[in-house]
C-alpha positions, 0 to 999 in steps of 0.5 A: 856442819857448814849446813845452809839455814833453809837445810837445817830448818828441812830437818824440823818437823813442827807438832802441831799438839794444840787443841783448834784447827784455827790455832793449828793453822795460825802455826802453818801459816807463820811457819809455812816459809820455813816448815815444810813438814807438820805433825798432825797428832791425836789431840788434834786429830781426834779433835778436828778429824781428817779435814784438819789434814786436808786443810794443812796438806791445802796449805802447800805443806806435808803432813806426818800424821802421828796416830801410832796404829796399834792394832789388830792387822786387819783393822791397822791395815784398813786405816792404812788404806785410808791414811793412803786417800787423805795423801799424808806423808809420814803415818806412824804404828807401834811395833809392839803390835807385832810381826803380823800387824807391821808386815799388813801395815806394810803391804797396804801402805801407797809408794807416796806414804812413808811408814814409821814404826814406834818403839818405846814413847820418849816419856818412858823410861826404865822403870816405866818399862819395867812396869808393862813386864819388860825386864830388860834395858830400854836400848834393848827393847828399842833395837829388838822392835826396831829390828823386827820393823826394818825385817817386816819392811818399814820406812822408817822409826821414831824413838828417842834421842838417846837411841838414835846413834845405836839404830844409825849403827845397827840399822840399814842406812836407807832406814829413816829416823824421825826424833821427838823429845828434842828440847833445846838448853833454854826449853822447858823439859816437860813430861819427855823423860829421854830428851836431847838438844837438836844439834845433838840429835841430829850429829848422832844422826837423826834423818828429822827432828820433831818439835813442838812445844819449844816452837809452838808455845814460844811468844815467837814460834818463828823467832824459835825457828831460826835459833834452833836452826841456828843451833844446827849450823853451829 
């Protein structure tokens, strides 16, 4: 991979899981240079409501705004419409909510809005899944929701890293995978069960990869930045 250090670190996208909007824009505005997409998810969401979106989105940067909508479609559809008005970039929703929420998801999202369903959290794992009543294996249940998102019309998926090259197969090209649990080898694991590196995820052939506490908690979020970017290149 010959990629140049501005186009790995487009592949990032920086979780912006702290509990303030002063810590989170303290983040964008270190990272701004070299981020341009940051996940704005239910910590912080619930925290500092939808003028933390507009405040990073004033930043000049785009926002992936991570709230996993699940539930009825009426309901999932109206926060759509909303999600629509704040001008975000990416909204996620989980498919386990089923074929009638995804497809009201679907028809109320704007041309500008790229949705992306969830499959199975990356802090799960098999016997995790066994415990809501799934008896089957993890890729399974990945690719029946992934499959039911991509017929119902989606943009995009989040899922992890141990599924990615499965989907780039079984999926339509133009479908986008977004990938969390990434840690690089000197990152702590924390609680993501499913993890992988960035330069593995992305050769099997993640679309963005999502980062947050290996960047964000890092005594240097920016020096983070260029060695995980750096890792890409290689």
């Amino acid at each position: 991979m010959n990629s140049r250090p501005e186009a790995t670190s487009a592949k990032i996208i920086v979780a912006l899981d702290v509990p303030t909007r002063a810590e989170a824009l303290r983040l964008v505005e270190q990272l701004s240079p070299h981020i341009s997409i940051f996940k704005i998810g239910l910590q912080l969401y619930t925290a500092e409501g939808p003028e933390m979106v507009r405040a990073v989105l004033a930043t000049g940067a785009r926002v992936f705004l991570d709230l996993k909508l699940h539930d009825i479609p009426n309901t999932v559809a109206r926060a759509i419409e909303s999600a629509n008005e704040l001008g975000v970039h990416m909204l996620t929703i989980h498919l386990s909510g089923g074929r009638a929420m995804i497809e009201a998801a679907v028809a109320a999202r704007s041309e500008s809005l790229a949705l992306l369903g969830v499959t199975v959290l990356t802090s799960m794992d098999q016997s995790a899944l066994r415990e809501t009543g799934i008896a089957g294996a993890m890729s399974e249940q990945v690719l029946k929701l992934a499959q039911l998102g991509a017929a119902a019309g989606i943009n995009g998926l989040v899922a992890s890293p141990q599924e990615v090259r499965m989907l780039r197969d079984k999926l339509p090209a133009q479908i986008t995978l977004v990938v969390p649990g990434i840690r690089p080898a000197w990152a702590e694991k924390a609680d993501q069960k499913r993890v992988m590196t960035p330069r593995d995820t992305l050769v099997a052939g993640a679309d963005y990869l999502v980062i947050g506490r290996p960047i964000t908690a890092h005594s240097d979020p920016v020096e983070a930045v260029r060695r995980i970017s750096e890792e890409l290149q290689s």
